[in-house]
C-alpha positions in Angstrom: 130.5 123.5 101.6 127.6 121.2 102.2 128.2 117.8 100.8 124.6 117.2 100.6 123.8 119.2 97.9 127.1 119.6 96.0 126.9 117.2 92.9 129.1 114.0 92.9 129.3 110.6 91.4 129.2 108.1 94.2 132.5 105.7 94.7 132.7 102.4 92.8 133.4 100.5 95.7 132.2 96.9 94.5 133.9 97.7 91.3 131.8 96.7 88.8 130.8 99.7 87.6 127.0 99.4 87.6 126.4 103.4 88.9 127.9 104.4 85.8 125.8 101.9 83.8 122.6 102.6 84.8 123.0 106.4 84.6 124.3 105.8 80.7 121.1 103.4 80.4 119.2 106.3 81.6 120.6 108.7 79.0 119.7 106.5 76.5 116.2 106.1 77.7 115.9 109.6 77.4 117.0 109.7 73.5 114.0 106.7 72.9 111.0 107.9 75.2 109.0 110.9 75.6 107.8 110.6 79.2 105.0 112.3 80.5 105.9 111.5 84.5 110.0 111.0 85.2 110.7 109.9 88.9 113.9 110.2 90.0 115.9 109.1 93.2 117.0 106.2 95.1 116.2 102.1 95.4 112.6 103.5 96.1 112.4 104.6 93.3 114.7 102.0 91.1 111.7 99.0 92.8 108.8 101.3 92.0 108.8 100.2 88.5 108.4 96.4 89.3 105.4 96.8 91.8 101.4 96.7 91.2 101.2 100.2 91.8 103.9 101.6 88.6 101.3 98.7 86.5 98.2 99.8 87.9 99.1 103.9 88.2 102.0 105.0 87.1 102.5 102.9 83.5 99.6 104.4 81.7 101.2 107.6 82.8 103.8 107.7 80.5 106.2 107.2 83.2 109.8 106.9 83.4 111.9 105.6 86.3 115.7 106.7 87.0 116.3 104.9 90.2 119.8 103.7 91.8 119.8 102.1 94.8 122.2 103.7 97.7 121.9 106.8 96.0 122.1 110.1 98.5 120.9 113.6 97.5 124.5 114.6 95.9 124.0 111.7 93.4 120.8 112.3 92.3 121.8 115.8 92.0 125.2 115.0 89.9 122.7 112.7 87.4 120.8 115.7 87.0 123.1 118.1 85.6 124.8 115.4 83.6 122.2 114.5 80.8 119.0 112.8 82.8 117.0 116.1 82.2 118.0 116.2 78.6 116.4 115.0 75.4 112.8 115.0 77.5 110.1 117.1 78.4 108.1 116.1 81.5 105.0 117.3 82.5 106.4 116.1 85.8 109.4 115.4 87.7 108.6 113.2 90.8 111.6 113.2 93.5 112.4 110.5 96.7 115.7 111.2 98.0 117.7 111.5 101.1 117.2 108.8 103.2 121.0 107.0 102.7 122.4 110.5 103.1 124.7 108.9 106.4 126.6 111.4 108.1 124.7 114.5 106.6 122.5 116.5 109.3 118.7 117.1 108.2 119.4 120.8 107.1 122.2 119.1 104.8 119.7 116.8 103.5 116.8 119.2 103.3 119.4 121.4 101.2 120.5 118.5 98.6 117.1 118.2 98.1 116.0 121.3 97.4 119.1 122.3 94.9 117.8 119.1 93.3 114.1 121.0 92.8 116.4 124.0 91.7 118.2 122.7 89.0 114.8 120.4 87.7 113.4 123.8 87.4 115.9 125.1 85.6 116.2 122.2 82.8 113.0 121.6 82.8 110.8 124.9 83.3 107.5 123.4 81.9 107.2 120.8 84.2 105.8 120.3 87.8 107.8 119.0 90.8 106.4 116.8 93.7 108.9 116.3 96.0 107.5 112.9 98.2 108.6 113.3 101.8 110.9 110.8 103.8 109.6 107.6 104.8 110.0 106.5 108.7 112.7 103.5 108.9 114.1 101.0 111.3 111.4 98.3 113.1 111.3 101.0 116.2 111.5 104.6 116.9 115.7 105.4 115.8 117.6 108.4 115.2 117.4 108.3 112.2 113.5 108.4 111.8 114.1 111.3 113.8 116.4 112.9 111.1 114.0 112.0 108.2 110.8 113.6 110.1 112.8 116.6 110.5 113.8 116.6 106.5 110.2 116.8 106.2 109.6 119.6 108.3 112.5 121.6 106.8 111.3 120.8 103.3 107.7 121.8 104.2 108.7 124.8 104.8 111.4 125.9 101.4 109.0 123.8 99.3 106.0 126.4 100.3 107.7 129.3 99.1 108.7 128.0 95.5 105.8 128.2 92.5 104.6 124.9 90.8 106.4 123.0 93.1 104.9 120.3 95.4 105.5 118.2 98.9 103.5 114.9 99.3 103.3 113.3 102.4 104.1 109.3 101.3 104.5 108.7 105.5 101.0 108.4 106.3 100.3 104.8 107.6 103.6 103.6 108.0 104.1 103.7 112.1 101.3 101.7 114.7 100.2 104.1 117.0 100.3 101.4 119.9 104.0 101.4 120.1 105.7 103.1 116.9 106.5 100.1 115.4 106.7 99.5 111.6 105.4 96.2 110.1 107.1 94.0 108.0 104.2 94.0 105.7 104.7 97.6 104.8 108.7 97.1 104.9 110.1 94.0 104.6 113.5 94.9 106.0 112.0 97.9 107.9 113.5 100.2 105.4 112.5 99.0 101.6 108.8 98.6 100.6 106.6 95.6 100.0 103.6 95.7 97.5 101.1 96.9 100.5 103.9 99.3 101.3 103.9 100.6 98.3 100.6 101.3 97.5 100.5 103.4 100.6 103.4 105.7 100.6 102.5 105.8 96.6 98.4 106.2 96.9 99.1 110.2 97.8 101.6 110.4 94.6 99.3 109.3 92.1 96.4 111.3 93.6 98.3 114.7 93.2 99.5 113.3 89.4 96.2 112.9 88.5 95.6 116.1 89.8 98.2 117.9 88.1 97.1 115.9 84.6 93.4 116.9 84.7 92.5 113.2 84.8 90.2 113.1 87.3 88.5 116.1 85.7 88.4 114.6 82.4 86.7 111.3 84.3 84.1 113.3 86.1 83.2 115.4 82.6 82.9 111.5 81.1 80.7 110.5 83.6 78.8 113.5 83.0 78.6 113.2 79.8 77.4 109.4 80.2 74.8 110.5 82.5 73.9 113.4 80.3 73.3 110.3 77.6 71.3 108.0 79.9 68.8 111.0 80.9 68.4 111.8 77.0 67.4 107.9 76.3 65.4 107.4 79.4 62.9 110.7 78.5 63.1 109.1 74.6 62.1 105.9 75.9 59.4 107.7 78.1 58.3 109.9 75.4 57.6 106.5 73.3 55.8 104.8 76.1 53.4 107.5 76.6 52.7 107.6 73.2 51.3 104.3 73.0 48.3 102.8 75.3 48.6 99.7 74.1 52.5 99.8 75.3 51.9 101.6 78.3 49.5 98.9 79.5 51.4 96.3 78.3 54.1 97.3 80.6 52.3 97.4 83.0 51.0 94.2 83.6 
């Protein structure tokens, strides 16, 4: 049995309960909004919400944001099938899990993720998945950025076979090419994001969101449209111009 991906409530180990408490804040979130976007996973996800780039992209959305820091793909997978899919219907489920998944090997990992896609699918048919692949970690080149870029790789490949279902490369960026360092100004503790951080491992999200929701179609049909207008009163205000000699060489001068 592969721990990865078999659902399970994480132990309490501090003791205040605050796991449970979030998921049951969660539930009720689902009984009050009517997302459009739900993103789902771990402290990635739980900061998301209090950057520029949730403000900027995500908030006119209609987004929702389920994260729980330290949460590994079993978790995530356990909130799922316990009431976070209920109540709503997404257009789209967003996903970033894995990396805390200690001890699990990166077929494990790739696994828990993709039973998480499975069971999305399943509560929520209507709705679009974008799986966002793992980030690099650690200040230099480590096992386990090794794990996570073979995560990727694995998931590349299962994602690619299964319909309205999406991988986005959030990774881009992230290590110098001089000597595979990552900056603190992209991750402050070499693992969570800062604000620059964010809006590059997040830049690729919103693009395929806006993809999926026909905005940027809708904006290039406005600008058309605006440009269809400004055509229509240039040749009105040409039509009047050449109608008058008196104007005509008035403007001129």
């Amino acid at each position: 049995m592969n721990p990865a991906s078999t659902p399970t409530q994480p132990e309490d180990i501090q003791g205040d309960g605050r796991w449970m408490s979030m998921h049951k804040r969660f539930l009720a979130e689902t009984m009050e909004k009517e997302p459009e976007i739900l993103f789902i996973g771990d402290s990635l996800i739980t900061h998301l919400s209090h950057t520029n780039a949730w403000n900027r992209w995500f908030a006119p959305m209609h987004a929702l944001c389920f994260g729980i820091g330290g949460d590994q793909t079993q978790h995530v997978l356990w909130r799922v099938q316990n009431g976070e899919l209920e109540g709503i219907s997404p257009k789209i489920v967003v996903v970033l899990v894995g990396t805390n998944n200690h001890g699990h090997n990166p077929e494990q990992i790739a696994e828990g993720i993709l039973e998480i896609v499975k069971v999305i699918r399943q509560k929520q048919p209507q709705a679009q998945v974008v799986v966002c692949s793992l980030l690099p970690r650690g200040q230099f080149p480590n096992h386990l950025r090794e794990r996570n870029i073979r995560v990727n790789q694995i998931l590349k490949e299962g994602i690619s076979d299964l319909s309205d279902c999406h991988l986005v490369d959030s990774s881009e960026g992230f290590v110098q090419p001089l000597d595979d360092s990552i900056s603190h100004l992209d991750m402050y503790d070499y693992l969570h994001l800062t604000e620059a951080g964010y809006s590059k491992a997040f830049a690729p999200v919103n693009t395929i969101l806006r993809r999926l929701l026909g905005l940027d179609q809708e904006e290039e049909e406005e600008v058309e449209y605006v440009a269809t207008e400004d055509e229509s009163e240039a040749a009105d205000v040409g039509k009047e111009a050449g109608g008058s000699g008196d104007g005509a060489s008035a403007a001129s001068k």
